[in-house]
C-alpha positions in Angstrom: 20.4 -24.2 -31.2 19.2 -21.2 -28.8 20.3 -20.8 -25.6 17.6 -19.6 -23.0 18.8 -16.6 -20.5 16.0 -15.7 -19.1 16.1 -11.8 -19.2 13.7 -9.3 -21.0 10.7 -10.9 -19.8 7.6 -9.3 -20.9 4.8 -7.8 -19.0 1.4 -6.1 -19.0 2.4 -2.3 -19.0 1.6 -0.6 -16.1 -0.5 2.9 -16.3 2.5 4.6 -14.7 5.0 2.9 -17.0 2.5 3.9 -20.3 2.4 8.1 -18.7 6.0 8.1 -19.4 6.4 6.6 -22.9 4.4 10.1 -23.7 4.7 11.3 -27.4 6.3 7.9 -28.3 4.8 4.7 -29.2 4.0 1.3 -27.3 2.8 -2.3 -28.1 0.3 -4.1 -26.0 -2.1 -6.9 -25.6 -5.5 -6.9 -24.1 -8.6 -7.6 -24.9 -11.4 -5.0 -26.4 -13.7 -4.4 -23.4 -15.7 -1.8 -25.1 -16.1 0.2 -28.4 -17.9 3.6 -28.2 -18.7 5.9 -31.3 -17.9 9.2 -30.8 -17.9 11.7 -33.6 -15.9 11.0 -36.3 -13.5 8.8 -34.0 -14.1 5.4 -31.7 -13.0 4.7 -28.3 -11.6 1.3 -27.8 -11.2 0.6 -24.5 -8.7 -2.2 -23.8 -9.0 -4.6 -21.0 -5.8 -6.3 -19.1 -5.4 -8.1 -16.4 -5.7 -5.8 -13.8 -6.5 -2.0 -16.0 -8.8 -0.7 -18.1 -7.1 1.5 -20.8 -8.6 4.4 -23.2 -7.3 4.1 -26.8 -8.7 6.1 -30.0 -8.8 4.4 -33.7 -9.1 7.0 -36.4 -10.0 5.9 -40.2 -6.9 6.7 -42.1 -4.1 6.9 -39.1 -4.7 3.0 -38.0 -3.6 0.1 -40.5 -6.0 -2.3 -38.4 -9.5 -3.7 -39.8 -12.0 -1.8 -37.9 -14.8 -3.2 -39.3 -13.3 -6.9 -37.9 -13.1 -5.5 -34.7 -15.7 -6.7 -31.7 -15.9 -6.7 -28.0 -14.8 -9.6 -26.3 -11.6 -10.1 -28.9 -8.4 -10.5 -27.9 -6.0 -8.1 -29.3 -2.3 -6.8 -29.9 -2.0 -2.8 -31.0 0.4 -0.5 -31.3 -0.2 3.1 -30.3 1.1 6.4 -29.3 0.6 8.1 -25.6 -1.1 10.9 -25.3 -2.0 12.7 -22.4 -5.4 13.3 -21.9 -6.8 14.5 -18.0 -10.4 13.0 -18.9 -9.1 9.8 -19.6 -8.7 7.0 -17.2 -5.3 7.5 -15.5 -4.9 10.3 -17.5 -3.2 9.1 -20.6 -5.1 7.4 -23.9 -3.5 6.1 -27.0 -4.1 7.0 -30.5 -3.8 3.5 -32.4 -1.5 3.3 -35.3 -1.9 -0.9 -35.8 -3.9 -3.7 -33.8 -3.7 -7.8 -34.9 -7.2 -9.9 -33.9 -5.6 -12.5 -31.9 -8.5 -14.1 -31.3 -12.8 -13.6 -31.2 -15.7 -14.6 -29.1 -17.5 -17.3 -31.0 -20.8 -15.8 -28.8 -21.8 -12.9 -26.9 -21.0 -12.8 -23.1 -24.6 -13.4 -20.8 -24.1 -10.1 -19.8 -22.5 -6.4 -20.6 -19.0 -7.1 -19.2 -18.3 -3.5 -19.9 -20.9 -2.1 -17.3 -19.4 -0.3 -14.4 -21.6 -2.8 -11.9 -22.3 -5.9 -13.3 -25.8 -6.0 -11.5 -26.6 -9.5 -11.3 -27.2 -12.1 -8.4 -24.8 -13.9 -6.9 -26.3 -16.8 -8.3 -26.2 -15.5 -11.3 -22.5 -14.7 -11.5 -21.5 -18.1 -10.7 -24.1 -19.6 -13.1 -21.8 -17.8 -16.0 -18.2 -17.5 -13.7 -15.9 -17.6 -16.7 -17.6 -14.2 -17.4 -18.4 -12.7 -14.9 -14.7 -12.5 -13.7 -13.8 -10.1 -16.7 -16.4 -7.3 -15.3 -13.1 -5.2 -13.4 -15.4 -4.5 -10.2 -16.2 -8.6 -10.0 -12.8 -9.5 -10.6 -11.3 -6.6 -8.3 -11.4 -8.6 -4.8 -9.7 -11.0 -6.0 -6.5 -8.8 -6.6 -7.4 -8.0 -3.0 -7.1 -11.3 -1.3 -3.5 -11.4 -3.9 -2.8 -8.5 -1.8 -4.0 -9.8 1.6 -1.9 -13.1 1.3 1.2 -11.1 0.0 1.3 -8.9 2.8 0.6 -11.8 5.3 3.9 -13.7 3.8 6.1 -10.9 4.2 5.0 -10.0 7.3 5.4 -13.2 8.8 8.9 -13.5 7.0 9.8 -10.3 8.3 9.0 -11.7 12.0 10.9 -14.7 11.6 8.4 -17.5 10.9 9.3 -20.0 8.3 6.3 -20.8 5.6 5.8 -24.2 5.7 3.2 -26.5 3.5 1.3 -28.7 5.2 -0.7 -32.1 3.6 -4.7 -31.8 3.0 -5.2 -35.7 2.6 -5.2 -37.3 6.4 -5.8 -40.4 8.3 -5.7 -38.4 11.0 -9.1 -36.1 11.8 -8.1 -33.7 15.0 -11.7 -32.3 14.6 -14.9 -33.7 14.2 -15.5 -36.3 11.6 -18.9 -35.6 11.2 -17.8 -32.5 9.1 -15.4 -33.6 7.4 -14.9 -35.0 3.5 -14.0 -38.6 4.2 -12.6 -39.9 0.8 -10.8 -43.7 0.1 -6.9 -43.6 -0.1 -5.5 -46.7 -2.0 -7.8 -48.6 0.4 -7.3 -46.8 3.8 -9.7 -44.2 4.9 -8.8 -40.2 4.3 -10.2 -37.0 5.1 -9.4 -33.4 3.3 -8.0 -31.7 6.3 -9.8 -29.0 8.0 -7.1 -27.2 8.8 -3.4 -27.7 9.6 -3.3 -27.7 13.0 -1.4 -31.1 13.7 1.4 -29.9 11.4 2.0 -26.3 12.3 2.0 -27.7 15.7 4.6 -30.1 14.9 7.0 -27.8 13.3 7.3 -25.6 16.0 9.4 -28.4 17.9 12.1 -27.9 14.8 11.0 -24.6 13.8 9.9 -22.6 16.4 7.3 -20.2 14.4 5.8 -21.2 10.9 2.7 -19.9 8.7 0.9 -21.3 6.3 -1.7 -20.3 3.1 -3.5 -22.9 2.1 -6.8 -24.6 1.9 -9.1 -25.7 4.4 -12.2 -28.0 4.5 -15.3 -28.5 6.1 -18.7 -30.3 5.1 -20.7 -28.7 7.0 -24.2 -28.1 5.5 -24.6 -24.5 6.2 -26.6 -22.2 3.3 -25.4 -18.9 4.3 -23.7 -15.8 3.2 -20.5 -16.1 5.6 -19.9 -20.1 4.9 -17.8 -21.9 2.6 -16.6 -25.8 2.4 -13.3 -24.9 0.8 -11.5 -21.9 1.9 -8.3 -20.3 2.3 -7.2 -20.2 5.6 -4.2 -17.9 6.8 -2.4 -19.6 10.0 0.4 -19.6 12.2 1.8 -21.3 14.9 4.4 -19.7 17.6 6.8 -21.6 20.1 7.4 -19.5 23.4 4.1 -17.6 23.4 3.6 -16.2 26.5 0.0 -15.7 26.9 -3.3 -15.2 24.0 -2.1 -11.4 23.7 1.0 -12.0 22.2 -0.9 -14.2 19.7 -3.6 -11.6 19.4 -0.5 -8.7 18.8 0.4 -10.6 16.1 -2.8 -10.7 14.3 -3.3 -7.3 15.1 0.2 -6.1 13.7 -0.8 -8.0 10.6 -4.1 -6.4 10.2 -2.3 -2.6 10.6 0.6 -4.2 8.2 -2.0 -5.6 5.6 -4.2 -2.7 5.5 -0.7 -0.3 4.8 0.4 -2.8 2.2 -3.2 -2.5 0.0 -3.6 1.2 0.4 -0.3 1.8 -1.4 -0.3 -1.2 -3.7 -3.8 -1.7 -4.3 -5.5 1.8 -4.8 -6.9 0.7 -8.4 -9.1 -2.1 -7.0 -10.3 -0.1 -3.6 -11.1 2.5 -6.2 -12.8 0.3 -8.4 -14.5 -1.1 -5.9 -15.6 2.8 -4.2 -14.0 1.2 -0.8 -11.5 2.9 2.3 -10.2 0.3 4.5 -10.5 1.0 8.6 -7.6 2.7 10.0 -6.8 0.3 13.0 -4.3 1.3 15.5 -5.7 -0.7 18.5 -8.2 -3.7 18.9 -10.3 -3.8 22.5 -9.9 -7.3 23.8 -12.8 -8.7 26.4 -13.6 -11.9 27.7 -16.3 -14.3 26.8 -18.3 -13.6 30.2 -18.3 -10.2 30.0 -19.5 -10.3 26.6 -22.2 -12.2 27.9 -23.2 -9.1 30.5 -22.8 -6.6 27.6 -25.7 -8.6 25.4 -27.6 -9.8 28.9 -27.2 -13.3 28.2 -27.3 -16.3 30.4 -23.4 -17.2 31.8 -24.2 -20.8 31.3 -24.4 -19.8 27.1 -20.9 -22.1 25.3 -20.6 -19.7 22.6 -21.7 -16.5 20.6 -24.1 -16.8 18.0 -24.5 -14.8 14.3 -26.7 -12.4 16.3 -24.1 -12.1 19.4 -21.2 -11.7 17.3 -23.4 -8.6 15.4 -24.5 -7.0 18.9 -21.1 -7.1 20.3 -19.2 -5.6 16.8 -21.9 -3.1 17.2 -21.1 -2.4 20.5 -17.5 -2.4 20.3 -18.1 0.6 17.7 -19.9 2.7 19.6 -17.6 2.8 22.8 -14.2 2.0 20.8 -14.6 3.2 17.0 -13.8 0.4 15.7 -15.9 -2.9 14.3 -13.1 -5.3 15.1 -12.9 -7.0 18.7 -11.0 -9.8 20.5 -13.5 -12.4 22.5 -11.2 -14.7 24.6 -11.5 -17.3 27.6 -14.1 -19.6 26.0 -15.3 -22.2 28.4 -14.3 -25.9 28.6 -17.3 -27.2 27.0 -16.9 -25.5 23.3 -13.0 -26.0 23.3 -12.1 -29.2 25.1 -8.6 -29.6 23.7 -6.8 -26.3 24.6 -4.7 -25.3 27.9 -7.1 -24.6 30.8 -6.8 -22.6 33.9 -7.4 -19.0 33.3 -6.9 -16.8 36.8 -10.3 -16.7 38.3 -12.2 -19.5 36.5 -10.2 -23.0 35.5 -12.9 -24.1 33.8 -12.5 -21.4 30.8 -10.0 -21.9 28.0 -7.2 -19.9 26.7 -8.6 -19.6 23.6 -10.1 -16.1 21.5 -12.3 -15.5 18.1 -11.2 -12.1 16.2 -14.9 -10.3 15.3 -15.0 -8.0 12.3 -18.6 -6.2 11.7 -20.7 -9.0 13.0 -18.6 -11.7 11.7 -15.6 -14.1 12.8 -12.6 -13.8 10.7 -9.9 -15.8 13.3 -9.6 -18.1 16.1 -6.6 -18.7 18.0 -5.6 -20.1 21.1 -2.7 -21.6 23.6 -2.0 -25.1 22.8 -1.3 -28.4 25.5 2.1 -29.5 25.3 3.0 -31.9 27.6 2.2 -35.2 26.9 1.2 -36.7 30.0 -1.6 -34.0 30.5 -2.9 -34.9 26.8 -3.1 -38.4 27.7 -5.2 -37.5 30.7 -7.5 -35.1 28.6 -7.8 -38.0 25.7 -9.0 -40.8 28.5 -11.2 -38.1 30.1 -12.8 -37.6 26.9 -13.5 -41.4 26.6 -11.4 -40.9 22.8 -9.5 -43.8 22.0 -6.1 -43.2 22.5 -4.5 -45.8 19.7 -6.5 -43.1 17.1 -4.3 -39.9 18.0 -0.9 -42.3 18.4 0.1 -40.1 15.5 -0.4 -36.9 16.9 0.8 -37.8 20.6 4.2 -39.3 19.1 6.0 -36.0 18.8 4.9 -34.9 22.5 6.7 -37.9 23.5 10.4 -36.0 22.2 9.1 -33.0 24.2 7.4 -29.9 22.4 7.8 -26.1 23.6 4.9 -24.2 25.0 3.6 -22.9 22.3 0.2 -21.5 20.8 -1.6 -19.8 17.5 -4.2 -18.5 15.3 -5.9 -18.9 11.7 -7.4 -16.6 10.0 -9.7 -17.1 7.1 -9.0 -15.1 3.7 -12.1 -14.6 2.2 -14.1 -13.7 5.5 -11.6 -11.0 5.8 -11.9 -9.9 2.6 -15.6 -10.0 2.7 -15.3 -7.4 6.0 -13.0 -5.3 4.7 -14.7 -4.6 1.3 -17.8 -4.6 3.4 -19.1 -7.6 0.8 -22.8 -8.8 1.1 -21.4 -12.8 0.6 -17.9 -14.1 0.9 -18.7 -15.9 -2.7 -18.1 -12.1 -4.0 -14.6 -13.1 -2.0 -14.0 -16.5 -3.1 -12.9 -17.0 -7.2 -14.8 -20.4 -7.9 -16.7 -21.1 -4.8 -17.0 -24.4 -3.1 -20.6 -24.3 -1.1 -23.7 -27.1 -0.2 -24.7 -26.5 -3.8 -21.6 -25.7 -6.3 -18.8 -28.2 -6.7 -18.6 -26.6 -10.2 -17.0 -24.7 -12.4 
């Protein structure tokens, strides 16, 4: 019998764990991303999960079968460091053994070993099993891993408690027409598209919660900035005393976020030949005088593609910076949020985030008091017996409260100044993919 104690757990060696194992000799696995003659010597280089590592096989000095040796396989070797300044990270290792775990039974589509992979979009998803082992596809995905860690511990760190929240629903609080509707043992479902009923909810017990997790919407957009599954970063606060202090917190998180990348994620924004903004503050305008900065018509409901561009480019050239903060939306676009801004009580306390042309979060102050819901439902000509669900925990009182989602991969997009958030987005979910 063994007993399991759960120490000396392995893991992928780290380039600045391997520069100080110098003059001695390691073990790894990875696979062979590329062989290259040179002289009397090869370069193996050795592909992990996250690093690409320089290793030399010498006839004579390795035990391992060269000539068995391809790209694509999955290896183990043993080597011994050796600094070297024109190697990556500036280290490689001089092979002494290596064990074929495992080879390709065909060659990949395309060189997987290229710098820039250099095909469509379409085209990467056609073959995403591998296009994913290219380092500069794969590298935005260690970025939204990086993205969703820092927004975690920020949020821990300011005293919201993460919460996960159900995507199958009876209850739509948006509108069905774009949403999946799907059959539940018998009843009617929907995949949530988002989870505002429940972060709202948990304030009453909670007070301030977050959530990662996956949103969905069947709309039947074909675009570059759309996606009908998506990650969506949200939170929810009890006590918020106006749209700034739920527009503080998103900005905090984006100065937290972009801190928490540069020093953990350098390999990939390198990789990827990428600086992130500096932000330090983000200019904040309503939706009207939006409206007077592009000359549209004040009767307009809402910004479109081309507004949110103009504006983005706008906000750069009198604030340096590509991210602004639209808020008071009127009635019409946002029926269901707390009305009766100073100076105009038909505009909404509501906001969109804009980064470089595109919206990346939406937030607003939510109604609590039940009686005023009620009103709003009849008013809407909504039939009250359908949000009975949702009304029931007004009816044990609920805190003012408001908050804010933001989606992942449209942030990642704008931040790694992406062409199509399906370079953001691992196995995308669109009008046309469902697979793989």
């Amino acid at each position: 019998m063994e007993k399991i104690d759960g120490k000396n757990l392995k893991h992928t060696l780290t380039p600045e764990e391997i520069i100080t194992a110098e003059g001695r000799e390691i073990t790894l696995c990875a696979c062979v991303h590329k062989i290259k003659k040179s002289g009397g010597f090869y370069f193996v280089l050795l592909r992990t999960g996250r690093y690409v590592y320089q290793t030399v096989y010498r006839a004579g000095k390795c035990k391992g079968d060269f000539a068995a040796l391809c790209e694509g396989a999955y290896i183990s070797v043993s080597g011994t460091v050796k600094k070297e300044e024109r190697a990556p990270y500036g280290f490689e290792i001089e092979l002494t053994d290596f064990e074929i775990l495992s080879k390709p039974k065909s060659e990949c589509p395309f060189d997987i070993s290229a710098s820039h992979l250099g095909v469509s979009i379409e085209t990467s998803m056609e073959h995403r099993f591998a296009a994913l082992r290219n380092p500069e596809e794969r590298a935005a995905f260690k970025i939204c891993e990086g993205v969703t860690t820092a927004f975690s511990s920020f949020m821990q760190k300011n005293g919201f408690t993460e919460i996960h929240t159900p995507k199958l629903t009876t209850l739509n609080m948006e509108d069905k027409k774009h949403a999946f509707r799907l059959k539940y043992f018998g009843e009617t479902a929907y995949l949530a598209q988002s989870p505002q009923l429940y972060k709202q909810a948990a304030v009453a017990f909670f007070e301030r919660v977050f959530e990662v997790g996956s949103a969905y919407r069947a709309d039947k957009h074909n675009s570059t900035r759309h996606l009908n599954e998506f990650i969506s970063l949200d939170f929810e606060m009890a006590y918020a005393a106006g749209l700034h202090e739920i527009m503080a917190v998103i900005t905090a998180f984006l100065k937290h976020a972009i801190k928490y990348l540069n020093k953990n994620y350098q390999n990939e924004l390198q990789i990827l030949g990428v600086t992130l903004p500096e932000i330090k503050t983000i200019p904040c305008i309503t939706f009207n005088e939006a409206l007077e900065i592009l000359c549209k018509p004040k009767k307009q409901p809402d910004l479109d593609p081309t507004d949110e561009v103009k504006i983005c480019k706008w906000a750069r050239e009198k604030f340096k910076t590509g991210l602004i903060f639209i808020e008071k939306f009127p009635q019409k676009k946002r029926p269901f949020y707390v009305m009766g801004s100073k100076g105009n009580p038909k505009l909404t306390e509501t906001f969109d985030l804009i980064f470089d042309g595109k919206e990346i979060a939406s937030g607003s102050l939510r109604l609590h008091d039940y009686d005023e819901l009620t009103v709003k439902i009849k008013r809407m000509g909504i039939d009250e017996a359908q949000y009975a669900p949702y009304l029931d925990m007004f009816l044990c009182g609920m805190p003012p409260h408001g908050g804010a989602a933001i989606g992942l991969e449209r942030l990642v997009m704008q931040l790694l100044g992406l062409d199509d958030i399906r370079q953001a987005t691992l196995f995308p979910r669109d009008l046309h993919h469902i697979t793989p």
